[in-house]
PDB file of N, CA, C, O and CB in Angstrom:
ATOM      1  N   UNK A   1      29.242  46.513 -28.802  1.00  0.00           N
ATOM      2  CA  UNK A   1      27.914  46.201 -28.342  1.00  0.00           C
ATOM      3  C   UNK A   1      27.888  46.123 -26.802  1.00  0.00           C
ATOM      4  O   UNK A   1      27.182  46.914 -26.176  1.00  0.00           O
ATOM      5  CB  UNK A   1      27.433  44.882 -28.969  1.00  0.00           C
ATOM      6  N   UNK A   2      28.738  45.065 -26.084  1.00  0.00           N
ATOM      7  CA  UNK A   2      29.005  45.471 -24.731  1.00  0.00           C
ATOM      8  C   UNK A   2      28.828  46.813 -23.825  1.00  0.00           C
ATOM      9  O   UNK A   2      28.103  47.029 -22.854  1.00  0.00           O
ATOM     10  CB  UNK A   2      30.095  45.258 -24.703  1.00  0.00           C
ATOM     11  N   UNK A   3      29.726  47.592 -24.481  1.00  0.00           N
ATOM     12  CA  UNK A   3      29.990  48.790 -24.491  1.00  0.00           C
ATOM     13  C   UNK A   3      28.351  50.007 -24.195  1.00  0.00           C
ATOM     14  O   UNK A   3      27.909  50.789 -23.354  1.00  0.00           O
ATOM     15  CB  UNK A   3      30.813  48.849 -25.990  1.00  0.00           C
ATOM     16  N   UNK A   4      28.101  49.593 -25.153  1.00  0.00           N
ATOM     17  CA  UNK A   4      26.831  50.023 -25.660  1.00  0.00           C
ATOM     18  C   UNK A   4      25.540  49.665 -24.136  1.00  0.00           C
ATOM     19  O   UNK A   4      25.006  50.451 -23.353  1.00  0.00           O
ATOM     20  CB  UNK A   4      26.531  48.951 -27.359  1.00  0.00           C
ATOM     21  N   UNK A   5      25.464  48.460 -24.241  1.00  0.00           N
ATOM     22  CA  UNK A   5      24.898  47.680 -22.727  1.00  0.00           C
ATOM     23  C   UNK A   5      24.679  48.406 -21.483  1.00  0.00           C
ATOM     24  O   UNK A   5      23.664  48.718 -20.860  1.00  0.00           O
ATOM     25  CB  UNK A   5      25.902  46.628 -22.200  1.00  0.00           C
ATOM     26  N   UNK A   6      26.493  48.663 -21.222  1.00  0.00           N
ATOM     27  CA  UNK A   6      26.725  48.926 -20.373  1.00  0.00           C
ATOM     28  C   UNK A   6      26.105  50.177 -19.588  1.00  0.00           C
ATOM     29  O   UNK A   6      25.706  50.282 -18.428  1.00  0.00           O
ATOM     30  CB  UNK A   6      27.691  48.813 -20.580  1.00  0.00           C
ATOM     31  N   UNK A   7      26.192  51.340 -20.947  1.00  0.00           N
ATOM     32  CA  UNK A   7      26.369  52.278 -20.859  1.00  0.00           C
ATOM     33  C   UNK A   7      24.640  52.162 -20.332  1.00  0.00           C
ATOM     34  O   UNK A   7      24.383  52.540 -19.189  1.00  0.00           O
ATOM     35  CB  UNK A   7      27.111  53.018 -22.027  1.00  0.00           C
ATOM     36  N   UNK A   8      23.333  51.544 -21.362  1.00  0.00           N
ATOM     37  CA  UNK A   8      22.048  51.593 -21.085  1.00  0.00           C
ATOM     38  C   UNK A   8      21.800  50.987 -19.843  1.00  0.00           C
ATOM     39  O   UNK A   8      20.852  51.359 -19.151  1.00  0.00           O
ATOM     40  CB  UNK A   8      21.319  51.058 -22.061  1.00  0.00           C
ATOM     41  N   UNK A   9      22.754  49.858 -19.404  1.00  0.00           N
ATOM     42  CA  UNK A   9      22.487  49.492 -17.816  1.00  0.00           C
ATOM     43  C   UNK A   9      22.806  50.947 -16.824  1.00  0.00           C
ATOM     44  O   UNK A   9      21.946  51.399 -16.068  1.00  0.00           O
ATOM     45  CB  UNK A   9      23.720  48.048 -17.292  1.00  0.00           C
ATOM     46  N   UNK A  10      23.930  51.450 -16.955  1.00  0.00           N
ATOM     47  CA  UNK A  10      24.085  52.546 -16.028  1.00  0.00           C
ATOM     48  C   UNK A  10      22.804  53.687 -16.320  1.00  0.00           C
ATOM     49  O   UNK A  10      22.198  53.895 -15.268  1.00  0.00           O
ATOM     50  CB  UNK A  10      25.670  53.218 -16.266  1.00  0.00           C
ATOM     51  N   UNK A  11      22.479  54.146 -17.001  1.00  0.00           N
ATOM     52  CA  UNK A  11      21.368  54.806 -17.280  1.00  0.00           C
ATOM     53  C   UNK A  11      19.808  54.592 -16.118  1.00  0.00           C
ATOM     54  O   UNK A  11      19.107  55.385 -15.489  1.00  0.00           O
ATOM     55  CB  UNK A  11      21.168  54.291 -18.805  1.00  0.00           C
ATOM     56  N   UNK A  12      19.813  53.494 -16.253  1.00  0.00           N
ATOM     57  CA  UNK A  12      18.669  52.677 -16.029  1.00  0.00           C
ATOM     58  C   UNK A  12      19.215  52.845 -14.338  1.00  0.00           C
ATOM     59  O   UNK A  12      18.368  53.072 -13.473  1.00  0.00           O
ATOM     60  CB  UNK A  12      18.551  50.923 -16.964  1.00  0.00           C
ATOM     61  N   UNK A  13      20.181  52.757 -14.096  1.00  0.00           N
ATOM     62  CA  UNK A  13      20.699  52.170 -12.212  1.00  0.00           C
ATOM     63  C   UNK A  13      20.830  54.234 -11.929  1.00  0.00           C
ATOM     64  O   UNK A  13      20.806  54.731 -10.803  1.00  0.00           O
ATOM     65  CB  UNK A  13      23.284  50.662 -11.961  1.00  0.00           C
ATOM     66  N   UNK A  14      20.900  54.683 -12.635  1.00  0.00           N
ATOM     67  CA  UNK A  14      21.498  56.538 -12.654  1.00  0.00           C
ATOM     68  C   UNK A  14      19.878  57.093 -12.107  1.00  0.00           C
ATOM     69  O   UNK A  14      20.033  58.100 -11.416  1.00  0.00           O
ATOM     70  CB  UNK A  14      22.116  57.465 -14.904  1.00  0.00           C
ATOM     71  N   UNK A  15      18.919  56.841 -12.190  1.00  0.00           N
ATOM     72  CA  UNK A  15      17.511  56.923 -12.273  1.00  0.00           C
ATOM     73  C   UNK A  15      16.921  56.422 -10.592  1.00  0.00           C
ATOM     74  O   UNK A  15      16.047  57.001  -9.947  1.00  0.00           O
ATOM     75  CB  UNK A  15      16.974  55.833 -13.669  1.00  0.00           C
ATOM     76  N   UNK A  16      17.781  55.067 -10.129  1.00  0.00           N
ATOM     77  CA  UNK A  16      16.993  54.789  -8.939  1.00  0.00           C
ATOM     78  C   UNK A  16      17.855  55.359  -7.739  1.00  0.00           C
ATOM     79  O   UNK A  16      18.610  56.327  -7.828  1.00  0.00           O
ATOM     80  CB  UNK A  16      16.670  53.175  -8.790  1.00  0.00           C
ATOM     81  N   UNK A  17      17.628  54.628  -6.638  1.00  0.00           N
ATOM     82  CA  UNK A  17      18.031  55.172  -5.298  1.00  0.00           C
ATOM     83  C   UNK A  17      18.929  53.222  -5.065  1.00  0.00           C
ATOM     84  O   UNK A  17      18.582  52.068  -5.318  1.00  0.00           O
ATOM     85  CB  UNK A  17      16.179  55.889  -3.919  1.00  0.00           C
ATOM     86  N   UNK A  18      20.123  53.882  -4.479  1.00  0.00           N
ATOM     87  CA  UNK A  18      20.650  53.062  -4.047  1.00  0.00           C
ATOM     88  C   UNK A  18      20.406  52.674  -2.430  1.00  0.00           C
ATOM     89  O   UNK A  18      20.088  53.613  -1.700  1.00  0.00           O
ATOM     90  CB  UNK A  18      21.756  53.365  -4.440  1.00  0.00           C
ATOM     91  N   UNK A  19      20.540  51.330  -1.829  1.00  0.00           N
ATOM     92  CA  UNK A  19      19.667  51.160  -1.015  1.00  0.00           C
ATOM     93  C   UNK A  19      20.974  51.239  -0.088  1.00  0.00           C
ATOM     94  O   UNK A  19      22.126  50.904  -0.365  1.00  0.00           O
ATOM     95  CB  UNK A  19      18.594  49.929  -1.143  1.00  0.00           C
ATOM     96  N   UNK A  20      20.507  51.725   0.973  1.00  0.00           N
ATOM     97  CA  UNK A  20      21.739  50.966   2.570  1.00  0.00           C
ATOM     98  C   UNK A  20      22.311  49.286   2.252  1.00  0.00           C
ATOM     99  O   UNK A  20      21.870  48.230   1.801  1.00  0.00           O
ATOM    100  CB  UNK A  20      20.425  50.682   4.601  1.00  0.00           C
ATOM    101  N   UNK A  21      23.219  49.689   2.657  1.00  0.00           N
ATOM    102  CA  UNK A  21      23.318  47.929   2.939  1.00  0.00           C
ATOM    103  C   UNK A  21      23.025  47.275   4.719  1.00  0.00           C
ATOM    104  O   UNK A  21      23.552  46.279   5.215  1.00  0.00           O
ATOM    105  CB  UNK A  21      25.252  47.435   2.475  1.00  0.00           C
ATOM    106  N   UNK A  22      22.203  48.056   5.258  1.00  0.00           N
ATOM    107  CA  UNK A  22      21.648  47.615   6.585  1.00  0.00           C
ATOM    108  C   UNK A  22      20.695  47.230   6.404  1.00  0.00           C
ATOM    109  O   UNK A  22      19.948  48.082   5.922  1.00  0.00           O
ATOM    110  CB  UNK A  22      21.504  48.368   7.557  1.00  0.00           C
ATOM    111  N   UNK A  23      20.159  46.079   6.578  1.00  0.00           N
ATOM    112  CA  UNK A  23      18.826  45.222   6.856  1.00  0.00           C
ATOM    113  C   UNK A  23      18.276  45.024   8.535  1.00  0.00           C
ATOM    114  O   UNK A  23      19.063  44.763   9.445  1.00  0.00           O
ATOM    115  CB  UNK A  23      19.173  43.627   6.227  1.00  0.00           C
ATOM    116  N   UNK A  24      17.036  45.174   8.702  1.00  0.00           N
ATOM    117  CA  UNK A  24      16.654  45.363  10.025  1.00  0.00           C
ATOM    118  C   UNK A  24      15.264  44.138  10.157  1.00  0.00           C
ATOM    119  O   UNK A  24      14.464  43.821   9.276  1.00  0.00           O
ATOM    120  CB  UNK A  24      16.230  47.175  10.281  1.00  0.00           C
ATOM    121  N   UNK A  25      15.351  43.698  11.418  1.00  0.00           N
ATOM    122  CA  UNK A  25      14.117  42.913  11.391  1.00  0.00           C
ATOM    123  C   UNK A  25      12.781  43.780  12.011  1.00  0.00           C
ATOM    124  O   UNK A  25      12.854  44.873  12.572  1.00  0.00           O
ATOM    125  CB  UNK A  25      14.409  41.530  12.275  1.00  0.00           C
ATOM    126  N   UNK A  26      11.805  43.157  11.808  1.00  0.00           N
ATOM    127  CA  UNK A  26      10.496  43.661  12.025  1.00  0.00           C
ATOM    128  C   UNK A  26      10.337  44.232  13.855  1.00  0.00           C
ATOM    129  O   UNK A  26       9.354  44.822  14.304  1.00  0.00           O
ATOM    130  CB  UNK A  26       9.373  42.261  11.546  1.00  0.00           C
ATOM    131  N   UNK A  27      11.603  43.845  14.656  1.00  0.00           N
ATOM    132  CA  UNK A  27      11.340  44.986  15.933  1.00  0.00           C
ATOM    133  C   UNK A  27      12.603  46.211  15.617  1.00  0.00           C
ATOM    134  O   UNK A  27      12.926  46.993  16.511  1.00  0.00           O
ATOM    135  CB  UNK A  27      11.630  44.079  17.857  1.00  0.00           C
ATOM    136  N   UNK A  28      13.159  46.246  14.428  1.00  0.00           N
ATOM    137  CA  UNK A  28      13.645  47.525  14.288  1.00  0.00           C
ATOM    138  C   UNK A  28      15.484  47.249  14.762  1.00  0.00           C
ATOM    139  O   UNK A  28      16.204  48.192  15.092  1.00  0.00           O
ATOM    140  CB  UNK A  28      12.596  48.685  15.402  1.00  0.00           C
ATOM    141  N   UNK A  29      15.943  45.885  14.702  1.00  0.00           N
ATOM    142  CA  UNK A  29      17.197  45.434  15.193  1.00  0.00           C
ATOM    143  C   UNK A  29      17.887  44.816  14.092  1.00  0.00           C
ATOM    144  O   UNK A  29      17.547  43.878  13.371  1.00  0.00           O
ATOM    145  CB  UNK A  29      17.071  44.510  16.338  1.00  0.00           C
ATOM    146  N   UNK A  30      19.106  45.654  14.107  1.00  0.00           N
ATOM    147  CA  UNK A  30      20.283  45.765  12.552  1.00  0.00           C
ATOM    148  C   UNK A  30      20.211  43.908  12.684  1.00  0.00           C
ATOM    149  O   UNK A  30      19.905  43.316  13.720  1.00  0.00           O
ATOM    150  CB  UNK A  30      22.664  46.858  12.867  1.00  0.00           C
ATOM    151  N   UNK A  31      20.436  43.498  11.870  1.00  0.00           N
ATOM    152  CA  UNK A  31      20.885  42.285  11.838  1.00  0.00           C
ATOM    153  C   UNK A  31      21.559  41.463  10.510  1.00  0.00           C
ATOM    154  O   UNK A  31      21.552  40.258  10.259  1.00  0.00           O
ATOM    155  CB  UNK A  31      19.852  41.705  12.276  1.00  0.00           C
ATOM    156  N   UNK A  32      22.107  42.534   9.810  1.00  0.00           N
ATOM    157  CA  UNK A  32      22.812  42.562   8.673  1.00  0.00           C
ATOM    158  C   UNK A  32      23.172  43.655   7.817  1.00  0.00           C
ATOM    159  O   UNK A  32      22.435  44.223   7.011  1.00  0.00           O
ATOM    160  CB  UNK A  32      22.308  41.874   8.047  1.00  0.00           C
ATOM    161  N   UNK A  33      24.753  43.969   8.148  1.00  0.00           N
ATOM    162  CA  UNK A  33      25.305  45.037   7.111  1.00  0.00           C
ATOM    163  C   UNK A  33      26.223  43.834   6.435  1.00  0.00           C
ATOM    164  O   UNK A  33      26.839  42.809   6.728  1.00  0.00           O
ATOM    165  CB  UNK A  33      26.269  46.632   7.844  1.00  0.00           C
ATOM    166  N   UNK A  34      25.705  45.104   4.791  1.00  0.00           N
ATOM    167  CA  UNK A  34      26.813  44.306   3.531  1.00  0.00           C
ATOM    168  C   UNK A  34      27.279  45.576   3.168  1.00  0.00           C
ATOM    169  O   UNK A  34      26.763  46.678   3.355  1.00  0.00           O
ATOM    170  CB  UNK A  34      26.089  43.273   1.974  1.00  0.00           C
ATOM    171  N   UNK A  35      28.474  45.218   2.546  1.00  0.00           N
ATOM    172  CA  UNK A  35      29.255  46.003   1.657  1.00  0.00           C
ATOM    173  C   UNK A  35      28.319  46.384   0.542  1.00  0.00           C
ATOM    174  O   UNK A  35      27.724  45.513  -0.093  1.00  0.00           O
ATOM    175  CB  UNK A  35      30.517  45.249   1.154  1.00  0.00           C
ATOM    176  N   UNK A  36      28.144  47.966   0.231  1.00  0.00           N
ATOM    177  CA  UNK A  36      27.273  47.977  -1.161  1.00  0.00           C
ATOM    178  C   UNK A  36      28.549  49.082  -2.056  1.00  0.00           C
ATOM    179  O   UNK A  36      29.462  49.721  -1.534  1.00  0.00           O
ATOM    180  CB  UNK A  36      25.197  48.875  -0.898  1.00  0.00           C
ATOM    181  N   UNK A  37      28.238  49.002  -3.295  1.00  0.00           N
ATOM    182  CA  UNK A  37      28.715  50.471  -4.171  1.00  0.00           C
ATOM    183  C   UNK A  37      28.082  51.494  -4.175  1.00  0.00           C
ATOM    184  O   UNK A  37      26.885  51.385  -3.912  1.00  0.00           O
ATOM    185  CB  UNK A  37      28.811  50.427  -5.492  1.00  0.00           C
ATOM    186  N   UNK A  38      28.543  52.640  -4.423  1.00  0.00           N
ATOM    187  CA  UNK A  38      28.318  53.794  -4.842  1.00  0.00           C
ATOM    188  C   UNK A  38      27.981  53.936  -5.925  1.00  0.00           C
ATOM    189  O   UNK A  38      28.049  52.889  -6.569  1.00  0.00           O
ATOM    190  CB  UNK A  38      29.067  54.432  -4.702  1.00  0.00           C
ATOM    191  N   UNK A  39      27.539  54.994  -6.605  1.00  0.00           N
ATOM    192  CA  UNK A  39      28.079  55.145  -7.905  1.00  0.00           C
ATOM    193  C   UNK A  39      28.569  54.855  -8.345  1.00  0.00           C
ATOM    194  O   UNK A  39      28.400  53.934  -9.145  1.00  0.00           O
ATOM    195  CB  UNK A  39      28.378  55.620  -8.270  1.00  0.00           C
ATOM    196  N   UNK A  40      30.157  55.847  -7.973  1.00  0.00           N
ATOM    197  CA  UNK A  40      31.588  55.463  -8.532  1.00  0.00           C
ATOM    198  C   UNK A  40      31.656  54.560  -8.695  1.00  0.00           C
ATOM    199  O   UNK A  40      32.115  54.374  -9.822  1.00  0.00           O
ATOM    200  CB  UNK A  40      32.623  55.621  -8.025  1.00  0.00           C
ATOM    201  N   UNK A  41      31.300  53.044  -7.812  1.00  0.00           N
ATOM    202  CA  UNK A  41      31.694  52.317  -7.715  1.00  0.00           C
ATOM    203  C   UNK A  41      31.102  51.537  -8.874  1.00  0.00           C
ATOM    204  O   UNK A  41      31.875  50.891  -9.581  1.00  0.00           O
ATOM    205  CB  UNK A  41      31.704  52.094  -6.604  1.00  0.00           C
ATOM    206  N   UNK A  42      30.037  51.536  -9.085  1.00  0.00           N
ATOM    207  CA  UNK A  42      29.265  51.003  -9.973  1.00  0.00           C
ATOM    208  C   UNK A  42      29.791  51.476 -11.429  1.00  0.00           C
ATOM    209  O   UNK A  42      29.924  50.619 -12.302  1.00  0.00           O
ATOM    210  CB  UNK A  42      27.844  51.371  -9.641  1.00  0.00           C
ATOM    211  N   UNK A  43      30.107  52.905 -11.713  1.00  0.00           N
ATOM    212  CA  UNK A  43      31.001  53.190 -12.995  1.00  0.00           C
ATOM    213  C   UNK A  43      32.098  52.463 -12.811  1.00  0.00           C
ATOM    214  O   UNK A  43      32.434  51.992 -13.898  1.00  0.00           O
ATOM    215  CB  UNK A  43      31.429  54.659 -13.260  1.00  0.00           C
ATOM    216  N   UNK A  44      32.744  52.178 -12.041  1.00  0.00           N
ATOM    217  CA  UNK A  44      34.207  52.155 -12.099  1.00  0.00           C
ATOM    218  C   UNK A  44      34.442  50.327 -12.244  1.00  0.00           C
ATOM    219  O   UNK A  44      35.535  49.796 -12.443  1.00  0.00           O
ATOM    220  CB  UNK A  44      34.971  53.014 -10.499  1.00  0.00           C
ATOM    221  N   UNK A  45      33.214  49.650 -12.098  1.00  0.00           N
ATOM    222  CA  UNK A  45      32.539  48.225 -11.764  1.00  0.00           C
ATOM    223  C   UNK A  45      32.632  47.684 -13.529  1.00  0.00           C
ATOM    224  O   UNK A  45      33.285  46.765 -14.023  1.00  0.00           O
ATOM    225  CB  UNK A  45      30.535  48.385 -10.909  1.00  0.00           C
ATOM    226  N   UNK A  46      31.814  48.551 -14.085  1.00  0.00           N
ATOM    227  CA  UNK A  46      31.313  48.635 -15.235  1.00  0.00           C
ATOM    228  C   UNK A  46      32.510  48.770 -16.296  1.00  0.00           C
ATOM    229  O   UNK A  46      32.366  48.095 -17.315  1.00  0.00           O
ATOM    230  CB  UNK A  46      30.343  49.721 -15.217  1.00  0.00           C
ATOM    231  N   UNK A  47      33.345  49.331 -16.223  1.00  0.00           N
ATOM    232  CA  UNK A  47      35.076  49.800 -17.329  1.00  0.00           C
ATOM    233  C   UNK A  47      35.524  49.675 -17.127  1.00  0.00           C
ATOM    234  O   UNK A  47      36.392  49.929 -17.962  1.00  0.00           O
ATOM    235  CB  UNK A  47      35.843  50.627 -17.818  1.00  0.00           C
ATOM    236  N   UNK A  48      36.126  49.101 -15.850  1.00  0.00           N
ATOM    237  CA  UNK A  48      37.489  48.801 -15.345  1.00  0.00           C
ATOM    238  C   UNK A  48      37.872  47.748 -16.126  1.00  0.00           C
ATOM    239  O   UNK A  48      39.008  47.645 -16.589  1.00  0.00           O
ATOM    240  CB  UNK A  48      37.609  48.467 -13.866  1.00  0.00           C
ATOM    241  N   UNK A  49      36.762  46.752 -16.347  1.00  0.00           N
ATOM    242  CA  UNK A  49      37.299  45.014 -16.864  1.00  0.00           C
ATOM    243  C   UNK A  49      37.545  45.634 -18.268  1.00  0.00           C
ATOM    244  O   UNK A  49      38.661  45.340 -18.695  1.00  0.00           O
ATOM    245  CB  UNK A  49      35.862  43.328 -16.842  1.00  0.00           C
ATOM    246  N   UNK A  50      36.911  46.300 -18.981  1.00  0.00           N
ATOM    247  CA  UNK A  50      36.801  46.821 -20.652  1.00  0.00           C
ATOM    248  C   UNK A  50      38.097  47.423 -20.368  1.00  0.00           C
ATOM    249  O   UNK A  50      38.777  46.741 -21.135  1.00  0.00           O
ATOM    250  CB  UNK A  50      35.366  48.034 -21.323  1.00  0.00           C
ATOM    251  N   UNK A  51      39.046  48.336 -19.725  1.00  0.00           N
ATOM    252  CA  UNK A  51      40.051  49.203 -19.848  1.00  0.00           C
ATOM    253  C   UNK A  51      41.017  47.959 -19.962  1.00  0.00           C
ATOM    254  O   UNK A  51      41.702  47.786 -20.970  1.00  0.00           O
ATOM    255  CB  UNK A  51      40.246  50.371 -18.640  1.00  0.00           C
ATOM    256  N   UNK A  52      41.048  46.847 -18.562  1.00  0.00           N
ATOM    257  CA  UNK A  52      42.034  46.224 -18.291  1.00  0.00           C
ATOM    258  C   UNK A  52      42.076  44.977 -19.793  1.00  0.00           C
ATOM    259  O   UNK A  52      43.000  44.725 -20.568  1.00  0.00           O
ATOM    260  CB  UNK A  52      41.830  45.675 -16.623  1.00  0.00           C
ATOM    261  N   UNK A  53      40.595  44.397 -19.716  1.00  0.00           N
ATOM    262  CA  UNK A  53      40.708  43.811 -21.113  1.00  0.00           C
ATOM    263  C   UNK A  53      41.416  44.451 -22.466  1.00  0.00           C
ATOM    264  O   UNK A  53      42.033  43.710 -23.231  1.00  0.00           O
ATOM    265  CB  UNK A  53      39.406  43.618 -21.459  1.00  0.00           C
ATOM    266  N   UNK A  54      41.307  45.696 -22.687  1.00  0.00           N
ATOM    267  CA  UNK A  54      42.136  46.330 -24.203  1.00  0.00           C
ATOM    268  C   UNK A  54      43.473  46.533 -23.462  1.00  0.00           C
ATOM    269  O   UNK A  54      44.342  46.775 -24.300  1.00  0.00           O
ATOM    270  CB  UNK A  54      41.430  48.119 -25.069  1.00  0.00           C
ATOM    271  N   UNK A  55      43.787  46.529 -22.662  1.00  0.00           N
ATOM    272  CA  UNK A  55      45.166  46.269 -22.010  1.00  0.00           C
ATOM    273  C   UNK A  55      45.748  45.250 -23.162  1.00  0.00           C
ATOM    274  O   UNK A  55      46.339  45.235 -24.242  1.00  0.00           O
ATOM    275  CB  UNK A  55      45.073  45.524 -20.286  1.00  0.00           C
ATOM    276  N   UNK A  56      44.978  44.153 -21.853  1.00  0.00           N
ATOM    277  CA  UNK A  56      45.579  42.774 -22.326  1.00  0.00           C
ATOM    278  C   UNK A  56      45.404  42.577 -23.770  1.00  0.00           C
ATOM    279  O   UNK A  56      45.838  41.476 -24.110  1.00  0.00           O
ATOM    280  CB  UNK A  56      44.909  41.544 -21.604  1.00  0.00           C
ATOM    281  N   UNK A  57      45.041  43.092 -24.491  1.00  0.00           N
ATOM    282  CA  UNK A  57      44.694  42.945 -26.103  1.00  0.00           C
ATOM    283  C   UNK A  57      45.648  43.538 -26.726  1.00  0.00           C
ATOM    284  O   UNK A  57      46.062  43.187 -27.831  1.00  0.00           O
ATOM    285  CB  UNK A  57      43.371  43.563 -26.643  1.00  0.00           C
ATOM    286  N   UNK A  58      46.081  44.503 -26.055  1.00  0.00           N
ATOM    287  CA  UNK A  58      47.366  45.076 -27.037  1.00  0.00           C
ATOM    288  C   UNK A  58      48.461  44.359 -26.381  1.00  0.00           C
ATOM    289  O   UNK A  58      48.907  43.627 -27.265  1.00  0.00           O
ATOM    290  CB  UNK A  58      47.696  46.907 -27.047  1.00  0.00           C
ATOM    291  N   UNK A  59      49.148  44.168 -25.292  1.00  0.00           N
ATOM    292  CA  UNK A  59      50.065  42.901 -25.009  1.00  0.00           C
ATOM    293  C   UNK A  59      49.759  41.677 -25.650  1.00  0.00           C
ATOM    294  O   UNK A  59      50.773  41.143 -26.100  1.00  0.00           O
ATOM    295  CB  UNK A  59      50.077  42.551 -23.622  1.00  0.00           C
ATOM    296  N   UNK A  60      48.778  41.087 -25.836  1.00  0.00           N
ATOM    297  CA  UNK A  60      48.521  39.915 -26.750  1.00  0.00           C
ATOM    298  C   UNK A  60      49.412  40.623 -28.507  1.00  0.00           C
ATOM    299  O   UNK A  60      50.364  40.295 -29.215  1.00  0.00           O
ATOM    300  CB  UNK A  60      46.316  39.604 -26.822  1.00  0.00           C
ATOM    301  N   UNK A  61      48.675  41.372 -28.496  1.00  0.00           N
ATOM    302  CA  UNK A  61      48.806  41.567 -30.416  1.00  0.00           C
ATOM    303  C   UNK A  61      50.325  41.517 -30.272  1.00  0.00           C
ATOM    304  O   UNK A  61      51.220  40.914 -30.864  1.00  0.00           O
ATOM    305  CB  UNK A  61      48.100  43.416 -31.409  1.00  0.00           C
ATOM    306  N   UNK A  62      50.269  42.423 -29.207  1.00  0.00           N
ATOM    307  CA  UNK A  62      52.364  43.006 -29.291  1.00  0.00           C
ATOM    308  C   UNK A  62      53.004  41.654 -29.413  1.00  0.00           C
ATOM    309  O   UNK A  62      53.413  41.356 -30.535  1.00  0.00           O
ATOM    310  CB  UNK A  62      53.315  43.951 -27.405  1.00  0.00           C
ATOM    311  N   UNK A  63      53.183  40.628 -28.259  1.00  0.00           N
ATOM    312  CA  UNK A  63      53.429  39.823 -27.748  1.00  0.00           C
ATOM    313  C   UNK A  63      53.200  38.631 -29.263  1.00  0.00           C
ATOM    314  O   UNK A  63      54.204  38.113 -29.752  1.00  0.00           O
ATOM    315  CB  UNK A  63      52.626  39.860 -26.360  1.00  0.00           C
ATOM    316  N   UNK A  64      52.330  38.450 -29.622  1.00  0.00           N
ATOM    317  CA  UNK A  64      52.429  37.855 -31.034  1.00  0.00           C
ATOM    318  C   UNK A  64      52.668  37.852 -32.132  1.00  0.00           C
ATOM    319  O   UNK A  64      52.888  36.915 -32.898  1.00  0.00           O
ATOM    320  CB  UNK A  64      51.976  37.652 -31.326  1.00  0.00           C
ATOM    321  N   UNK A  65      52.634  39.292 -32.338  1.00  0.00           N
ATOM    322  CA  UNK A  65      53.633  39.639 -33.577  1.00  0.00           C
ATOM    323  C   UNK A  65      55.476  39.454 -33.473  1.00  0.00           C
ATOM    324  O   UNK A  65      56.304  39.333 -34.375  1.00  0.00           O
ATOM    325  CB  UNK A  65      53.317  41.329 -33.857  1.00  0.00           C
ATOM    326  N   UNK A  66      55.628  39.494 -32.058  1.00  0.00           N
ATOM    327  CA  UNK A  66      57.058  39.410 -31.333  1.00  0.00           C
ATOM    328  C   UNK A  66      57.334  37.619 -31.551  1.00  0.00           C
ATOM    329  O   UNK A  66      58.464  37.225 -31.841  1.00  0.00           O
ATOM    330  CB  UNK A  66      56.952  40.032 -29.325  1.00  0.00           C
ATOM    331  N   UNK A  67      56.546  36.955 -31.431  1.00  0.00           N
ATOM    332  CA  UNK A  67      56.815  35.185 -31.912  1.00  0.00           C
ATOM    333  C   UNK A  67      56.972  35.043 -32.958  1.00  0.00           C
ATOM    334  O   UNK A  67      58.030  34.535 -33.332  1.00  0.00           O
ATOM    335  CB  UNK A  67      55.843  34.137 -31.761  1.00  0.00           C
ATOM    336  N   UNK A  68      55.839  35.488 -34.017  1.00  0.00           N
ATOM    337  CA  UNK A  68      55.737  35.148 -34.977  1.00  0.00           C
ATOM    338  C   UNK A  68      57.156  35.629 -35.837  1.00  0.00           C
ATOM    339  O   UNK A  68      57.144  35.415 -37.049  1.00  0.00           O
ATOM    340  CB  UNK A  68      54.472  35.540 -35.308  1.00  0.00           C
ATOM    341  N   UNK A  69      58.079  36.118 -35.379  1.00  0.00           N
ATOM    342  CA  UNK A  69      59.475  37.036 -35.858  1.00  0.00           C
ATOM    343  C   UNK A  69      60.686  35.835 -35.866  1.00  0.00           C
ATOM    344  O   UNK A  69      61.657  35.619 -36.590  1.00  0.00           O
ATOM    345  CB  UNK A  69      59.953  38.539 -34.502  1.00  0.00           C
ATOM    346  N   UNK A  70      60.059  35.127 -34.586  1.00  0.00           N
ATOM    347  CA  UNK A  70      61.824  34.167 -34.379  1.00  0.00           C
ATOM    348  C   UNK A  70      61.474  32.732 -34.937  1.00  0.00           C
ATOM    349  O   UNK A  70      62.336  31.854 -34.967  1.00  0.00           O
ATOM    350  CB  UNK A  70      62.530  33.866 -32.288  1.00  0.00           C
TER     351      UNK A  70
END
C-alpha cells in the first residue's frame, strides 16, 4: 500500500514545476537560497528508505532464524 502511495504522490509532483530554491524580496534582492531536489532526487527520496528497509528485513529474518538454532 505504501508502495502504491508513493508511486500516486510522484505522479501528482511529475505534473508540476519545481520551484528555485531562491527567494527574493519585493525590491528584487536574493535573500534566501535553500537546498531543493530534483527529480532524481525526489525518486530516489521516495525508495531509497523501501530498498534499505527490505534490506534490513532480510538481515532481520536471516539473523533470526540464525538464534532461534543455538
Amino acid at each position: 500500500m505504501a508502495l502504491r502511495r508513493l508511486y500516486d504522490c510522484l505522479r501528482i509532483l511529475a505534473g508540476r514545476d519545481i520551484p528555485p530554491g531562491r527567494r527574493y524580496d519585493a525590491g528584487g534582492q536574493l535573500r534566501l537560497t535553500v537546498r531543493i531536489l530534483d527529480w532524481n532526487g525526489y525518486v530516489r527520496l521516495a525508495f531509497d528508505e523501501i530498498r534499505l528497509a527490505g534490506q534490513a528485513g532480510r538481515r532481520l529474518a536471516g539473523s533470526d532464524g540464525d538464534l532461534l538454532t543455538r
